[in-house]
C-alpha positions as CSV (number, residue, x, y, z in Angstrom):
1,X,5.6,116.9,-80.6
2,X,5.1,114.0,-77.9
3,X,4.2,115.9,-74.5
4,X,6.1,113.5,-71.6
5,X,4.8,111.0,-70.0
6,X,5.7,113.1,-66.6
7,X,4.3,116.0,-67.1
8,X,1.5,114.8,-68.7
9,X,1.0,112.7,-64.9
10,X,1.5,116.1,-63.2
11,X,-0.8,117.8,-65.3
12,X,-3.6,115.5,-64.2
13,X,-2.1,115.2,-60.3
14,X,-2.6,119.1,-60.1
15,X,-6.4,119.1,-61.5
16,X,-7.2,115.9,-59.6
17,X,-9.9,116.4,-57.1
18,X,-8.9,116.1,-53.1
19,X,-9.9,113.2,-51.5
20,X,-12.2,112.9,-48.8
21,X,-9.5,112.8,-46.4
22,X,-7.7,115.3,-47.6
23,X,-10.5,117.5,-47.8
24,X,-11.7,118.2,-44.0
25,X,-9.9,120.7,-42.4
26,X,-9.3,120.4,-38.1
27,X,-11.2,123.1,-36.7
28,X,-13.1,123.8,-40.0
29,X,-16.2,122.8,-39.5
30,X,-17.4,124.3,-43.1
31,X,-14.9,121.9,-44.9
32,X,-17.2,118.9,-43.4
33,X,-20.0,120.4,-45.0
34,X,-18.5,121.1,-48.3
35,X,-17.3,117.2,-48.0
36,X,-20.9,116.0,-47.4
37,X,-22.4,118.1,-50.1
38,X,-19.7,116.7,-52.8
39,X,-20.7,113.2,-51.7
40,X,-24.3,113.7,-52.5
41,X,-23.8,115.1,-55.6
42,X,-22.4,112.2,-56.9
43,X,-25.8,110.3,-57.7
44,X,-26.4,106.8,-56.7
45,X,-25.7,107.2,-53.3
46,X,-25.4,103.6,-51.4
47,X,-26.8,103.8,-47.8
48,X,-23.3,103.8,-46.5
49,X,-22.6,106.9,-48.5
50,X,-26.1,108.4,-46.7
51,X,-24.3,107.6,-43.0
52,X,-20.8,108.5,-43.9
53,X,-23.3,112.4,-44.9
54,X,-25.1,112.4,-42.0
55,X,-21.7,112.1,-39.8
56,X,-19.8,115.0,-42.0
57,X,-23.3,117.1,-41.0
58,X,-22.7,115.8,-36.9
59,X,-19.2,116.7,-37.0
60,X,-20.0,120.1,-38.4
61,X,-21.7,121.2,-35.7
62,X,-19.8,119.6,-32.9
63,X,-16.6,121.5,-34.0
64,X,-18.2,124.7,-35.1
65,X,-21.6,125.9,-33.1
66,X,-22.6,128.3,-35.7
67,X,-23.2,125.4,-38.2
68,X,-25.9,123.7,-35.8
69,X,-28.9,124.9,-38.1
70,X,-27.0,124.0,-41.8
71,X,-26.3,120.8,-40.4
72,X,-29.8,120.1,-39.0
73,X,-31.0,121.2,-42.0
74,X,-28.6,118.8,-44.4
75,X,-29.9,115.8,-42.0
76,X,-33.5,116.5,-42.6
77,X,-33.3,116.9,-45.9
78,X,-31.9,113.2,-46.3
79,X,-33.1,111.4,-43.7
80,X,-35.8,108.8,-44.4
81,X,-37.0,108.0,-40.7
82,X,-40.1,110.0,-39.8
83,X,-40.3,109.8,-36.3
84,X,-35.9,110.8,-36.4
85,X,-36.6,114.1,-38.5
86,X,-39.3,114.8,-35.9
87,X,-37.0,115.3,-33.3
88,X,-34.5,116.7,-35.3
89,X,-36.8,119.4,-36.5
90,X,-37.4,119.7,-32.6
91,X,-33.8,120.6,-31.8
92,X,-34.2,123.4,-34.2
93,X,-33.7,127.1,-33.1
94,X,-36.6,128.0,-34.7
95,X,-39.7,127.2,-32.7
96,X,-43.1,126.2,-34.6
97,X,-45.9,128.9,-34.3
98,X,-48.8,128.3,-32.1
99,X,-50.5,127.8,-34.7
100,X,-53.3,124.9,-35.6
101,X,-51.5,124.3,-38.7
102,X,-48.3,123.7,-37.1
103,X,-49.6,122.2,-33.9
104,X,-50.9,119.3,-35.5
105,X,-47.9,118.5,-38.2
106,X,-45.9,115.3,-37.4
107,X,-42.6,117.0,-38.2
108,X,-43.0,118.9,-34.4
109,X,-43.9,116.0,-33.0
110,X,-43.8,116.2,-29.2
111,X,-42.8,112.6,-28.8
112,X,-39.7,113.4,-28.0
113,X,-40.5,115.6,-25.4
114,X,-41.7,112.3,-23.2
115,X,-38.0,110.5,-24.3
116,X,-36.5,113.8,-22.3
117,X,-38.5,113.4,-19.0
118,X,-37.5,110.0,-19.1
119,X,-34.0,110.3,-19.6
120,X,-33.6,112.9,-17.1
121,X,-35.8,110.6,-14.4
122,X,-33.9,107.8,-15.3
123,X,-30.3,109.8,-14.3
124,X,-32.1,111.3,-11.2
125,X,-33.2,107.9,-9.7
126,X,-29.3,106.3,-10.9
127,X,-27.8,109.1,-8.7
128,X,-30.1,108.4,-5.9
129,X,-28.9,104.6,-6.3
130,X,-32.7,103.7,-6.9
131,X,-33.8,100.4,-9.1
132,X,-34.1,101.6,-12.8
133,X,-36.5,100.2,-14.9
134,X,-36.0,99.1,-17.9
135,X,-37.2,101.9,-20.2
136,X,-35.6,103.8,-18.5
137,X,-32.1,102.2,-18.8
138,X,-32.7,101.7,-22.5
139,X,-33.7,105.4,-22.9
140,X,-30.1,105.9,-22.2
141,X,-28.2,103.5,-25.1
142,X,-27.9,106.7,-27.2
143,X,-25.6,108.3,-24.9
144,X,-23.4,104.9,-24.1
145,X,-20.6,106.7,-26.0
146,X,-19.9,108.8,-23.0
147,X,-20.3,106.1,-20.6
148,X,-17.4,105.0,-18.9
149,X,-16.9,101.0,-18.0
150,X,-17.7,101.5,-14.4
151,X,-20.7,103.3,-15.5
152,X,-22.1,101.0,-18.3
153,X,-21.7,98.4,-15.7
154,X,-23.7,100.2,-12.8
155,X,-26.1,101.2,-15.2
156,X,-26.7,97.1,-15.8
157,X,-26.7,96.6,-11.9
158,X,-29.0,99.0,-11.3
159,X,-31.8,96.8,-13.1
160,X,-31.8,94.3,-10.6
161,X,-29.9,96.3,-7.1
162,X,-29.0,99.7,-5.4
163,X,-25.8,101.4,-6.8
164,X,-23.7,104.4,-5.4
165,X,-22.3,105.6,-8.8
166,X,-18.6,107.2,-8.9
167,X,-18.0,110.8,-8.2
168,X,-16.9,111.1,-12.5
169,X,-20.0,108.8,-13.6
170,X,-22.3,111.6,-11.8
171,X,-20.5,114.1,-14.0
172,X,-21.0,112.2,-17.2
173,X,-25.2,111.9,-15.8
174,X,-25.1,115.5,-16.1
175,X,-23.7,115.8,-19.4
176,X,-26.4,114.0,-20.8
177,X,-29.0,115.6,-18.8
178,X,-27.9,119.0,-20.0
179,X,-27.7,117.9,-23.1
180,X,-31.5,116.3,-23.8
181,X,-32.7,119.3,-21.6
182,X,-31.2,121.9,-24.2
183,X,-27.7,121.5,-24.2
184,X,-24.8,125.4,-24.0
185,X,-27.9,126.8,-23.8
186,X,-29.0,125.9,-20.2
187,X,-25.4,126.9,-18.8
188,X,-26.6,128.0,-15.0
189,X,-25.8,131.6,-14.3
190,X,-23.7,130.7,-11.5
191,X,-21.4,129.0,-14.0
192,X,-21.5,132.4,-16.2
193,X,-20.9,134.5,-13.1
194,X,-18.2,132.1,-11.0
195,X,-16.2,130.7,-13.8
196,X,-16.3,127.5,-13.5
197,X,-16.0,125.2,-16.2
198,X,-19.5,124.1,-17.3
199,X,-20.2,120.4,-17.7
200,X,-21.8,120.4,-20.7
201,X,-19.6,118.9,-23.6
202,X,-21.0,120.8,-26.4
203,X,-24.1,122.6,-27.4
204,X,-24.7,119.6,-30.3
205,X,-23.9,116.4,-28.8
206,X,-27.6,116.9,-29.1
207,X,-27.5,115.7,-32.3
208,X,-24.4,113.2,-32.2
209,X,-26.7,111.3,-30.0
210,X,-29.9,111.0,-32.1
211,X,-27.9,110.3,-35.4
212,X,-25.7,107.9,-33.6
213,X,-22.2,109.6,-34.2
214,X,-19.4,109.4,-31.6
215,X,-18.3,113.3,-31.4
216,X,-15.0,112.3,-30.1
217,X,-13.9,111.0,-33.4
218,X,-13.8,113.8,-35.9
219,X,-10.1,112.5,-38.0
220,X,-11.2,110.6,-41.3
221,X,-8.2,108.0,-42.3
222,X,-8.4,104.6,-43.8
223,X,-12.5,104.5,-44.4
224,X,-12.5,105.2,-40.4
225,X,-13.1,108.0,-38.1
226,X,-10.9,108.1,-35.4
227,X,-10.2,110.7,-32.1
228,X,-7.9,113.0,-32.0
């Protein structure tokens, strides 16, 4: 007996795997794990692939805190750059003992430690409306997906004259210095006992920044992230 062609179609429509799309869940930040796991065990996986990973593992963490160490974890174990899994292994919770062994590996590198003081120099002497150097302002390109136009565009003035950034644009400076300086977890106390809103945007933007993934877009459609 000939099974139909139509249920032969739903058969196969039921046991079909999800796609990617379909897969990650708003709000879940364990279904962007699951994704980027399924995409690795795949073999063969182009470079493009590798990113597309490394942003499921960002995203994680951005809309769910508790995944910060998994997704940390995922990016190291892929991630080719040496000097990049330095300083993600520095952003971990778990500190390195004091230890010679430990002291002298290059995964806790302290290079990064220098990157912060700069960064965090380079917003103090931009809200002073000081000259910045240019290390300084190029210590900052991995935050420009926060910047705002009037800010990219004092940031570029500043390398050459005196700028009185915008009331906002100060805000966004201490985003980013929160952030590199330890991020939900340097809230002030004042903050805890006043109410106010903190300005920190989230506790792993940390990591947004050093893989390169804008944490705004988090919705997967048509090959493309996109904001909410």
């Amino acid at each position: 007996m000939m099974v139909p062609v139509f249920l032969i179609v739903s058969i196969l429509s039921f046991h079909s795997k999800p796609s990617l799309e379909e897969s990650l869940e708003q709000g879940n930040g364990l279904s962007y794990i699951q994704a980027a796991e399924d995409l690795l065990q795949e073999g063969n996986v182009s470079e493009s692939t590798m990113q597309l990973v490394k942003e499921l593992y960002v995203l994680a963490a951005i809309i769910e805190p508790m995944y910060r160490e998994s997704a940390l974890l995922g990016i190291i174990s892929i991630e080719q750059d040496a000097e990049l899994t330095s300083r993600l292994h520095n952003l971990r919770v778990q500190k390195p003992m004091l230890v010679s062994s430990v002291i002298h590996n290059q995964q806790y590198s302290v290079e990064a430690k220098f990157d912060t003081i700069q960064i965090c120099s380079t917003l103090s002497s931009l809200r002073k409306g000081q000259f910045l150097k240019t290390e300084g302002y190029n210590s900052l390109r991995s935050w420009s997906f926060l910047f705002s136009d009037s800010l990219r565009h004092a940031l570029q003035k500043s390398l050459t004259e005196r700028v009185q950034i915008k009331r906002d644009d100060i805000a966004v400076t201490l985003q980013i210095e929160l952030a590199v300086l330890g991020g939900a977890n340097n809230w002030s106390a004042d903050v805890a006992t006043n109410g106010d809103r903190p300005v920190v945007l989230n506790i792993s933007d940390d990591i947004a920044s050093l893989v390169g993934v804008d944490p705004t877009k988090r919705i997967r459609k048509n090959g493309e992230w996109l904001k909410r």
